[in-house]
LOLOLO-722034 format. One record per residue (C-alpha): residue in one letter; x, y, z. Coordinates in steps of 0.5 Angstrom, whole numbers, padded with zeros to 4 digits, always signed. Layout:
<recs>
AXYZ...
</recs>
This chain:
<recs>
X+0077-0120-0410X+0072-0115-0413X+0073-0107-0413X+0067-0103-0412X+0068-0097-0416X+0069-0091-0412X+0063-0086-0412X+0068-0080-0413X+0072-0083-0418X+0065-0084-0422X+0063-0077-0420X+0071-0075-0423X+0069-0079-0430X+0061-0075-0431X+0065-0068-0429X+0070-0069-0434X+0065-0072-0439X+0060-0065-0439X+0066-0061-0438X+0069-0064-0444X+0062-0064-0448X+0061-0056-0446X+0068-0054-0448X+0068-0057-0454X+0061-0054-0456X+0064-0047-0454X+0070-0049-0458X+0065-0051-0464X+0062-0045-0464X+0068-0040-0464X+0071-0044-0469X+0064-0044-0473X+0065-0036-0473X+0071-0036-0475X+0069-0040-0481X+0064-0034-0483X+0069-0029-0481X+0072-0027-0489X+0078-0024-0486X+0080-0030-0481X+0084-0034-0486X+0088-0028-0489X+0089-0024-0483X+0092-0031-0480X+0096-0032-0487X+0098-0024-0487X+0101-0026-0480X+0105-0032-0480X+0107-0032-0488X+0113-0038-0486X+0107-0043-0484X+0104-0043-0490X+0109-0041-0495X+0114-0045-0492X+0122-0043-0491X+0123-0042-0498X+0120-0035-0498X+0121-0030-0493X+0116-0026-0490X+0119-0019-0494X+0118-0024-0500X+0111-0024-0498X+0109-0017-0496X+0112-0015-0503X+0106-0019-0505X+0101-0017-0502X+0096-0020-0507X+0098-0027-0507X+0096-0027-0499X+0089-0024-0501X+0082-0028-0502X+0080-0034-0506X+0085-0032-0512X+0089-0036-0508X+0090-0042-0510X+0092-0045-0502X+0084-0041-0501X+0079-0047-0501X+0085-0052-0498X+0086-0047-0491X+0078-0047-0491X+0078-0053-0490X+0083-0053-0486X+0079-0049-0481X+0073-0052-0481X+0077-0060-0481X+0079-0057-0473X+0073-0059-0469X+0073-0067-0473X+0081-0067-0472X+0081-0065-0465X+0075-0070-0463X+0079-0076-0468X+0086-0075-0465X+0082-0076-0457X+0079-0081-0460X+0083-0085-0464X+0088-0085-0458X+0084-0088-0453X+0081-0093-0458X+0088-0096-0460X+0091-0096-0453X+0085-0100-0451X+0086-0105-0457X+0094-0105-0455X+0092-0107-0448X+0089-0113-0451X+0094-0115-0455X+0099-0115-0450X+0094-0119-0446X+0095-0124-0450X+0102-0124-0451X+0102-0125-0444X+0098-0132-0445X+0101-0134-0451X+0108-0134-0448X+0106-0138-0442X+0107-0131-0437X+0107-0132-0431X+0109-0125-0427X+0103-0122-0430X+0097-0127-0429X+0096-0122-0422X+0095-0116-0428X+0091-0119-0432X+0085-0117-0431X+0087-0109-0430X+0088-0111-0437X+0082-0114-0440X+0078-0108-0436X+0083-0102-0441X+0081-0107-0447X+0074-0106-0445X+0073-0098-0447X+0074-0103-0455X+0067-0102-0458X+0065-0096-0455X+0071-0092-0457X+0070-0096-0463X+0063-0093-0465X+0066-0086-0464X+0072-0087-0470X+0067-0090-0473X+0062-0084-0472X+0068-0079-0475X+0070-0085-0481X+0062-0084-0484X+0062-0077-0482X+0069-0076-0487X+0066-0081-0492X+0059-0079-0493X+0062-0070-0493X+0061-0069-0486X+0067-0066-0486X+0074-0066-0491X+0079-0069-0486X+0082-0075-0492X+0084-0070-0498X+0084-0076-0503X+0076-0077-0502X+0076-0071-0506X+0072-0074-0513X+0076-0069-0517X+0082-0072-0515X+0081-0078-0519X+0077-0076-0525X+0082-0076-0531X+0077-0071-0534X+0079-0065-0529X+0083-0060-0527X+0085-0062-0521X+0086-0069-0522X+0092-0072-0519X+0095-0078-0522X+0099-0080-0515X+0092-0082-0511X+0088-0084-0517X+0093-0089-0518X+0093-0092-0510X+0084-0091-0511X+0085-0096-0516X+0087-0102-0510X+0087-0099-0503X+0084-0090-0503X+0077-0091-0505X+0071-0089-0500X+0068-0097-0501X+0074-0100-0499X+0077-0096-0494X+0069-0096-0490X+0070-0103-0490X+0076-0104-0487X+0074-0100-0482X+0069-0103-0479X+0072-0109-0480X+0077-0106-0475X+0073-0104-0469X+0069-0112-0471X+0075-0116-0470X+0077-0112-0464X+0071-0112-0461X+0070-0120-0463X+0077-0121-0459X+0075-0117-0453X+0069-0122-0452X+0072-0129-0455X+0078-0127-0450X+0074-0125-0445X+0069-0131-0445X+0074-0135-0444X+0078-0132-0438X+0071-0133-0434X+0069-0140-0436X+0077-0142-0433X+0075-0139-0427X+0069-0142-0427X+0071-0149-0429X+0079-0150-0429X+0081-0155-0434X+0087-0156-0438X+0081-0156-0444X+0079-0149-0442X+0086-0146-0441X+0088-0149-0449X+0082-0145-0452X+0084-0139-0448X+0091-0140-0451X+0089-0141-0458X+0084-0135-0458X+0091-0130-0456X+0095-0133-0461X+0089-0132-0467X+0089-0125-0464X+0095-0123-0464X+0095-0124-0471X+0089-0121-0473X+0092-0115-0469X+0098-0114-0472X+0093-0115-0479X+0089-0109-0477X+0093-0105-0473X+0098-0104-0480X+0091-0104-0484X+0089-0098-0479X+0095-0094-0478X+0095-0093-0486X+0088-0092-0487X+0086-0087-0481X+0092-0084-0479X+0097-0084-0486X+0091-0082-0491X+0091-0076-0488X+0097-0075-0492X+0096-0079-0498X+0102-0077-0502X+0106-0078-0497X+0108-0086-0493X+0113-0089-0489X+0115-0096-0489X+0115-0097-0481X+0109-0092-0479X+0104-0098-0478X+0110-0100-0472X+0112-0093-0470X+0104-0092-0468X+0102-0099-0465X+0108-0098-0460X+0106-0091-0458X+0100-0094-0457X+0104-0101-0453X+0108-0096-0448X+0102-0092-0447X+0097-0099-0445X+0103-0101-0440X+0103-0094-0437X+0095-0094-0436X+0097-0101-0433X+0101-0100-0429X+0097-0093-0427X+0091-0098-0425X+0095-0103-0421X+0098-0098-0417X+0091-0094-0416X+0088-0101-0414X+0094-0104-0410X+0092-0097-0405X+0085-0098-0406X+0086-0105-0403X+0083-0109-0409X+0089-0111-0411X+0093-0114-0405X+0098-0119-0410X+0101-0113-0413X+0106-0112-0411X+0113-0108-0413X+0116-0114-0417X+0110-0114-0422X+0111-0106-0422X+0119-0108-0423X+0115-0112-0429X+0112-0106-0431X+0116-0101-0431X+0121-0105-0434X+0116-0105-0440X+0115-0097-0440X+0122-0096-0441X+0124-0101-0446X+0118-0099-0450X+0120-0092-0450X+0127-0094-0453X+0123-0098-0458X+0119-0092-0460X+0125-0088-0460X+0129-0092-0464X+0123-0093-0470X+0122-0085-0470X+0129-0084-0470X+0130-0089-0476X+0123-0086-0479X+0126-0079-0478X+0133-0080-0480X+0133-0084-0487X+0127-0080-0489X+0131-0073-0488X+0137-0076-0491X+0135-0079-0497X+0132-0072-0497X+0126-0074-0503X+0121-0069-0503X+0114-0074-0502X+0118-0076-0496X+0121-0070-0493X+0115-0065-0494X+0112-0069-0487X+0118-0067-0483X+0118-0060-0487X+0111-0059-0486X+0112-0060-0478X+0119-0055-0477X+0115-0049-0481X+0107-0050-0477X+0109-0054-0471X+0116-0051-0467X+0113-0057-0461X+0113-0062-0465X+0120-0065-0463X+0120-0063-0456X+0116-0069-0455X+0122-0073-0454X+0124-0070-0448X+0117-0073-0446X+0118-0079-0449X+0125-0081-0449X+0130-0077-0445X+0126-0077-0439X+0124-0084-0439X+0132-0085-0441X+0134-0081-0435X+0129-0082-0430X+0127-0090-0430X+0134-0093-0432X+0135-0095-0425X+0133-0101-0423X+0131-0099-0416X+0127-0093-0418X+0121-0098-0421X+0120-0100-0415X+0117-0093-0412X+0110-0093-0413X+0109-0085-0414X+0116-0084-0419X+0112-0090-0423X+0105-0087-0423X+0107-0080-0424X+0112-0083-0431X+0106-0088-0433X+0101-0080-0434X+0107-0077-0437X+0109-0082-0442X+0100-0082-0443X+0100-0075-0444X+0107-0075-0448X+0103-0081-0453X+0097-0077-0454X+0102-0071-0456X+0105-0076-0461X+0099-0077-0465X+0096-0070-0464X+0103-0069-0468X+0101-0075-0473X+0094-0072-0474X+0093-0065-0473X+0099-0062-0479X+0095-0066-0485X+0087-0065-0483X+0089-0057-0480X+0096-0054-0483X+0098-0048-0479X+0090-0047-0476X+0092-0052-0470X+0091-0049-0464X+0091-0053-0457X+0085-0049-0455X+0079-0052-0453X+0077-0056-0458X+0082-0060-0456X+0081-0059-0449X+0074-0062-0448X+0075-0067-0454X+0081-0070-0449X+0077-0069-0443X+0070-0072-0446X+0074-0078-0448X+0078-0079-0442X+0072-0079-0437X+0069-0083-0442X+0074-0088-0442X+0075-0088-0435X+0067-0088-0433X+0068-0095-0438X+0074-0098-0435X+0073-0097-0428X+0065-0101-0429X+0069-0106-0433X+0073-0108-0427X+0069-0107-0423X+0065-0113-0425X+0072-0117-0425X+0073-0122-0421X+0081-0120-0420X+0084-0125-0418X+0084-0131-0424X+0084-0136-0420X+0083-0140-0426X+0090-0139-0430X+0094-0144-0428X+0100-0139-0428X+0096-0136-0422X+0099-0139-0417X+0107-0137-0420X+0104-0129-0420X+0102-0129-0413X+0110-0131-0411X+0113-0128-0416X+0120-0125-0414X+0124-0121-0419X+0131-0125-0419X+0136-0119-0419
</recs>
């Protein structure tokens, strides 16, 4: 079974892809004005004093001290100047990382299903595999944004800064200094990341190549090196995802680190790919190109959106709560930064939790298509917003604004994404008939 990609929704792709590109444009241009206008930053700080001095001064302390808020006497000033010149990398890194990460979860969870001997899933396995497909190109653009930091583009990794690291000089920090010595330094982090995207990317073909040449020639040979390629991947993702999320998204705050980050992140990534799977499956079934999907893999499905949800809220919750408690200041600054700048930041657990906890308990309710479909974009959306929090705090402070810089880099990234997924399944053959638990997907029935 082929689908042949809809000229509408391929219109709808290079519609989003130029509007996004023009939008982030404009918004570069503004945000460039906004760095040479002398009076931007202090006009923003004379303004919303609390989001940079924090509720630990009011702001009749800060109006009684006018000369602390002005000019480069400031000892904050050069920090807030990057900060408004970090926006436009920030907002192009949150897109972009988030659709990287959600492709590599696609493929991670693929070859959970072949490793485990799955046999509900095989009838989704190759929406799957189209979604692991957006790997190397969303991989070229991380990797655009990790040269554009390491070589002075931009000032996104506040630990790049050599003075940090220079015992000689005013601002050397002992914290940083010593974390360059064995992971924070340009050499190694450059490295590390390009070894990321190569891994995912080398997996996305291995696996791929072996799907194909089990359709072509069905033997229990070409099945065990399929097996064997998903367990390999597994290991290595769960490597180099850990690796990633403290090297891409944690440096940006290098004083601060959480124990379980690494997994609070990739699960936002899990549940975000099973909604996008999901989605695609639904939108396929419609088309007519996925005529075995039907509402017991959906059932499977949406079981996985809300158990990973849960998941998700349990490691936010433990992240949160023991840090807040503990109450040691290299810890807490994170969540304070985020109560003092970012008054959403907690409301994205009404997206992501309560809704999910309150609309997709029942087990009947998973079984509607357009109750599932709709919470599959929303649980998208509330994860794009969790990263947007894990992101923009640290590479822009106070100066965060959903505007369109954010709107087209979230545009731009989408359409791109959806112009390479759609290709990649377009060219799939979407019945694996190959898999020998092909036959068991094809008549699986949900038992309850």
């Amino acid at each position: 079974m082929q689908y042949s990609f809809s000229p509408k929704l391929k219109l709808a792709s290079f519609v989003l892809i130029i509007l996004g590109a023009v939008l982030y444009g404009i918004g570069v241009f503004m945000n460039s004005a906004d760095q040479k206008d002398p009076k931007y930053i202090e006009n923003m700080v004379q303004s919303h004093p609390e989001k940079f001095f924090g509720d630990y001064q009011s702001a009749e302390y800060q109006e009684l001290n006018q000369t602390h808020l002005e000019g480069h006497d400031n000892p904050q000033w050069h920090t807030w100047e990057h900060h408004v010149a970090n926006r436009p990398w920030a907002a192009l890194m949150t897109a972009s990382y988030f659709a990287f990460g959600l492709s590599a979860a696609a493929l991670f969870f693929l070859c959970v299903q072949f490793a485990s001997n799955s046999g509900w899933s095989i009838v989704v396995s190759r929406v799957m595999e189209g979604i692991a497909s957006y790997i190397p190109i969303g991989g070229i653009l991380m990797l655009i944004i990790i040269f554009a930091s390491a070589f002075g583009g931009n000032h996104l990794f506040h630990w790049m800064d050599k003075s940090l690291v220079d015992p000689n000089d005013p601002h050397y920090d002992i914290f940083i200094a010593s974390k360059s010595k064995i992971w924070l330094n340009i050499p190694g982090w450059l490295s590390r990341s390009v070894l990321y995207v190569l891994i995912f990317s080398a997996g996305l073909f291995w696996i791929k190549r072996a799907t194909k040449r089990l359709d072509e020639v069905k033997d229990r040979k070409n099945w065990e090196r399929l097996f064997t390629a998903a367990v390999v991947f597994i290991v290595l993702y769960s490597l180099s995802i850990t690796g990633m999320a403290w090297d891409w998204v944690m440096s940006l705050d290098p004083h601060w680190y959480s124990t379980i980050f690494m997994f609070y992140g990739m699960v936002s990534h899990l549940v975000a790919a099973v909604a996008l799977t999901a989605i695609i499956s639904i939108y396929l079934k419609n088309k007519g190109s996925l005529p075995l999907f039907n509402d017991n893999h959906q059932h499977d499905l949406a079981k996985y959106m809300f158990g990973f949800s849960i998941l998700w809220t349990y490691l936010w919750f433990c992240q949160f709560m023991l840090q807040w408690y503990a109450d040691i200041p290299e810890e807490v600054q994170y969540f304070q930064q985020r109560n003092a700048q970012y008054p959403g930041y907690y409301w994205m657990l009404l997206v992501n939790f309560l809704l999910v906890l309150l609309i997709m308990t029942s087990s009947g309710i998973k079984r509607i298509p357009q109750l599932v479909f709709w919470m599959g974009v929303m649980i998208i959306l509330g994860h794009y917003w969790d990263f947007y929090n894990q992101i923009m705090p640290a590479a822009v402070g106070a100066f965060h604004n959903f505007g369109l810089l954010e709107i087209g880099a979230l545009l731009f990234v989408g359409g791109l994404f959806t112009y390479v997924v759609f290709s990649a399944i377009s060219k799939l053959n979407l019945e694996p008939k190959g898999n020998p638990y092909f036959h068991e997907s094809k008549i699986y029935e949900y038992p309850f």
